[in-house]
VONU-342835 format. One record per residue (C-alpha): x, y, z; residue in three letters. Coordinates in steps of 0.2 Angstrom, whole numbers, plus 5000, padded with zeros to 4 digits. Example, Ala and Ser with C-alpha at 12.3 -4.5 7.8 and 13.67 -1.06 7.14 Angstrom:
% VONU-342835
506249785039ALA
506849955036SER
***
This chain:
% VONU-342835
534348664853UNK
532548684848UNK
531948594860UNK
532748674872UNK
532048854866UNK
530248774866UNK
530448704884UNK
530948874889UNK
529548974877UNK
528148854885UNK
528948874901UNK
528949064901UNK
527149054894UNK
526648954910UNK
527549074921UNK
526749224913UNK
524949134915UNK
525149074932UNK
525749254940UNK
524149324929UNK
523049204940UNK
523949264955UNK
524049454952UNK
521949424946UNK
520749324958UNK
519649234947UNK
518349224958UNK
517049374957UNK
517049554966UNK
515549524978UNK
514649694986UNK
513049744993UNK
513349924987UNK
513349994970UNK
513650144960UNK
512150244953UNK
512650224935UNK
511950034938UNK
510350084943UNK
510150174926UNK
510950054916UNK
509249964907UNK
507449964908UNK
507449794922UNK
508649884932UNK
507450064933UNK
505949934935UNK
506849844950UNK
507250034958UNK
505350074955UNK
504849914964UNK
505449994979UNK
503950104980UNK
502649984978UNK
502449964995UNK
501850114999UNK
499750044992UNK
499949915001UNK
501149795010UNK
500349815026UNK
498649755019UNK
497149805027UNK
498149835044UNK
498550015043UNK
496750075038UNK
496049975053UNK
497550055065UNK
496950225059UNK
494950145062UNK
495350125081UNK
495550285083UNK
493950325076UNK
491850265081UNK
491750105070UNK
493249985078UNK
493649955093UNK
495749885096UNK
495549745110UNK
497449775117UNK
497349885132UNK
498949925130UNK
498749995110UNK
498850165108UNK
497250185101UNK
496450135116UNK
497950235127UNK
497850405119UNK
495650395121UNK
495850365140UNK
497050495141UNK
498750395143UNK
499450455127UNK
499550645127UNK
499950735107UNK
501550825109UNK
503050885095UNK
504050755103UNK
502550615104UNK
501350625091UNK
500350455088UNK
499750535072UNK
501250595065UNK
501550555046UNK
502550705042UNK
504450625043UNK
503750465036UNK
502950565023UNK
504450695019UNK
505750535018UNK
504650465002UNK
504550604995UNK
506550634994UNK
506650444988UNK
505650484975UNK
506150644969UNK
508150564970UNK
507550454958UNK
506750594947UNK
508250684948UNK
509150514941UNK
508150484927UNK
508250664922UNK
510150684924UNK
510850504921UNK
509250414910UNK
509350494895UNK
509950354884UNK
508350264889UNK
506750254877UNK
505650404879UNK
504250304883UNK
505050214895UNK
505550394905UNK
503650434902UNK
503050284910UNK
504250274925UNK
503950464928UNK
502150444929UNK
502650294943UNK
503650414953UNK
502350524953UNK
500950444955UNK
501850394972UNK
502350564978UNK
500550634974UNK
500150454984UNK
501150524998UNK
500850714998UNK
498950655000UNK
499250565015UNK
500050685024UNK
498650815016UNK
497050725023UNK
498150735041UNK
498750915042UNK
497650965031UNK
498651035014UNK
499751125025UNK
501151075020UNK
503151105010UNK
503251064990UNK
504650994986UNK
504550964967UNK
506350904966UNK
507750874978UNK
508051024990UNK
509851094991UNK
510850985004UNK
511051095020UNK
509251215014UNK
508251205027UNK
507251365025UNK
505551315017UNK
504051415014UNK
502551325020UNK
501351295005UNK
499351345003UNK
498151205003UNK
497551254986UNK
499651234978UNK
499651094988UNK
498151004979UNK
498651094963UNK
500551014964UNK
499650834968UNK
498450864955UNK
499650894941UNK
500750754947UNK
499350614943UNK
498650704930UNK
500550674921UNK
500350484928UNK
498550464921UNK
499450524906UNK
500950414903UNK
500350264914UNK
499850104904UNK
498050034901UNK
497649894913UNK
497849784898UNK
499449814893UNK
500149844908UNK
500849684921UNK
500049614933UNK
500149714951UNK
500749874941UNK
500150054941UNK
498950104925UNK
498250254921UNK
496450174927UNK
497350174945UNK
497950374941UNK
496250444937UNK
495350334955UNK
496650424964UNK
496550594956UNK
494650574960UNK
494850514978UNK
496050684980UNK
494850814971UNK
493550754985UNK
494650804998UNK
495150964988UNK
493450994986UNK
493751014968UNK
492050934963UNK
492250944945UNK
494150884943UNK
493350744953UNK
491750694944UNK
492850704929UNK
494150574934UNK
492650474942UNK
491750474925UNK
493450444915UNK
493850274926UNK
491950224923UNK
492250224906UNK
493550094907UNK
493449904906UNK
493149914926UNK
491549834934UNK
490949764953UNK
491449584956UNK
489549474956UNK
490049404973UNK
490549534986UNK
491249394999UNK
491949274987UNK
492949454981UNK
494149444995UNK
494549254991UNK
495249274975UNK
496849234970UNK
497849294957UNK
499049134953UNK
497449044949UNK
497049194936UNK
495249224940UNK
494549374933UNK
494349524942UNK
493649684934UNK
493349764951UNK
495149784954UNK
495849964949UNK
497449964961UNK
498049804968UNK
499549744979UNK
499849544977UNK
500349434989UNK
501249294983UNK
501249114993UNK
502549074998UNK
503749204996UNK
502749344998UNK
501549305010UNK
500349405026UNK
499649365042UNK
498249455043UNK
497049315043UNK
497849265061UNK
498149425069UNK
496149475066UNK
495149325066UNK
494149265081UNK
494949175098UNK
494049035092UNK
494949005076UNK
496649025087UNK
496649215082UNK
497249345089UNK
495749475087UNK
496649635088UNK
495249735083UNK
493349705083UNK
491749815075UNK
490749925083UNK
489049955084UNK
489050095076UNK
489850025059UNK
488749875061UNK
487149975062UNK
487750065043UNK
487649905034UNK
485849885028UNK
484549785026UNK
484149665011UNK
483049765002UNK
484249935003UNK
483350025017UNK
484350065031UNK
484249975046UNK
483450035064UNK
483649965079UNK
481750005083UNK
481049925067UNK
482449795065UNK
482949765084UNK
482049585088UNK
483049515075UNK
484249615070UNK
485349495060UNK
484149435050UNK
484049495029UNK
485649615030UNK
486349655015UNK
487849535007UNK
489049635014UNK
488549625031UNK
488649435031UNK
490349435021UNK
491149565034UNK
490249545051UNK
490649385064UNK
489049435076UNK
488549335089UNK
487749155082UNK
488449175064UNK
489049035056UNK
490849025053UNK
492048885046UNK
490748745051UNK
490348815068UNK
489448945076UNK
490249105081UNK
490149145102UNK
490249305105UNK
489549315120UNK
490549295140UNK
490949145141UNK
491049095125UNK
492649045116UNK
492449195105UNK
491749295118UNK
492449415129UNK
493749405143UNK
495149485153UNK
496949545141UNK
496449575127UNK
496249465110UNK
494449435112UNK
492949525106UNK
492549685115UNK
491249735107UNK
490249575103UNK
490649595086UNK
***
């Protein structure tokens, strides 16, 4: 008889289990959404949302700036088809619908990503550390100032503060004075320099409070506010921050191999092979298979000087003019006959770097 109960106990028990496993999958709840709360939940999450802002300095490498140089005297874009080259013949009108230089959505969607996160660590980060709310509120805005500025140097400051997440369905906003707009960027990177950590305390690729104060300088010149700027100038100066020795050998460093940099106040790392670029290919010469999609002009070439720091001349320099430039000139300027990778760079009709019909070729002879 007691046999008979354990059978039945031990039965029951395995019943009971096995309709636990039924009623419970125990394989995990996979999804590629999640709640807010989990964003706020420890300092590796907060650091993982701020990440998502770090490409705003620099993801697209030197590619922008030199997009924003064709449409200015020193570069030249070699696709006829680019709109660089379409809007200065004239094929590219600016319109509300059709402005090549537009910034100002782009601009306006950053800014509520980053004040949504302010708003998050405000309402639903209060169990973190202090300092840790300190420090990833000087990221965020350190990035909006980053942003407001961008959009300031193109409309030229005129533009809507919004220090914190407008009212869903507002879309009544006073357009701001230059001067509140340089004040509201101001105050936003003097809270980064702030709260930001040294450069030596801080990981490598990060925000620092060395990388607030160069900004805030750089934005007091457009300002015009000299002195807020020659004060964040002098404040960065004092820092552990010094010119590489070698200018060309500067732009062949890399960080895995942990070669010291003092030069570098705001970086954004590329790391092979997960996280890698093709610059190299998209703007090196047809001879090295590239595709050349911009070339210098004369009139940046002629701004590089000559060995001994006066400036160069066509008149005085003109029967040789590639002969003792300055360093940087022969670490940025492929010029007809300069040596390059073991070879010796044609830049001339007919050369294999030279010009020629489509595009992807120097046009420029530079």
């Amino acid at each position: 008889m007691k046999s008979s109960i354990n059978i039945i106990k031990n039965t029951t028990i395995t019943i009971a289990v096995a309709a636990l496993i039924a009623s419970c999958s125990l394989e995990p709840e996979l999804t590629s959404t999640y709640t807010e709360d989990v964003l706020w939940k420890n300092e590796n999450n907060v650091d993982l949302y701020l990440n998502s802002f770090y490409p705003l300095i620099g993801s697209g490498y030197y590619a922008d700036a030199i997009g924003d140089d064709g449409f200015s005297d020193i570069a030249k874009m070699t696709l006829p088809h680019s709109n660089q080259n379409l809007w200065a013949f004239g094929s590219v009108t600016i319109e509300p619908a059709n402005n090549i230089f537009d910034n100002w959505s782009w601009g306006y969607n950053w800014v509520t990503q980053i004040n949504r996160f302010l708003d998050g660590l405000r309402t639903k980060g209060a169990h973190l550390p202090k300092a840790l709310r300190e420090k990833a509120e000087g990221e965020a805005r350190f990035f909006r100032a980053h942003v407001y500025f961008m959009m300031a140097r193109r409309y030229g400051a005129n533009l809507i503060i919004y220090p914190e997440l407008p009212v869903l369905g507002d879309s009544n906003h006073a357009m701001s004075t230059p001067d509140e707009v340089w004040d509201f960027i101001q105050s936003d990177l003097e809270f980064a320099a702030l709260h930001l950590p040294a450069k030596e305390s801080a990981p490598s690729g990060k925000l620092t409070t060395g990388a607030a104060y160069g900004l805030l300088a750089r934005t007091m010149l457009y300002a015009g506010r000299w002195k807020a700027a020659s004060d964040a100038a002098a404040t960065v100066m004092s820092m552990d921050y010094d010119l590489y020795p070698d200018y060309g050998n500067l732009f062949t460093i890399r960080r895995i191999n942990g070669t010291p940099n003092k030069e570098s106040i705001l970086e954004f790392g590329f790391i092979k092979p997960e996280l890698a670029y093709n610059f190299d290919s998209m703007y090196s010469p047809p001879g090295e298979s590239g595709f050349c999609y911009a070339t210098p002009t004369e009139d940046l070439v002629s701004q590089y000087e000559m060995a001994d720091g006066t400036p160069f001349s066509w008149s005085r320099h003109g029967s040789d003019p590639y002969k003792n430039r300055e360093p940087r000139f022969y670490a940025s300027i492929l010029y007809n006959g300069a040596p390059w990778k073991g070879r010796t760079i044609e830049a001339y009709e007919g050369g294999i770097d030279g010009w020629g019909y489509g595009g992807n070729t120097t046009c420029t002879g530079y």
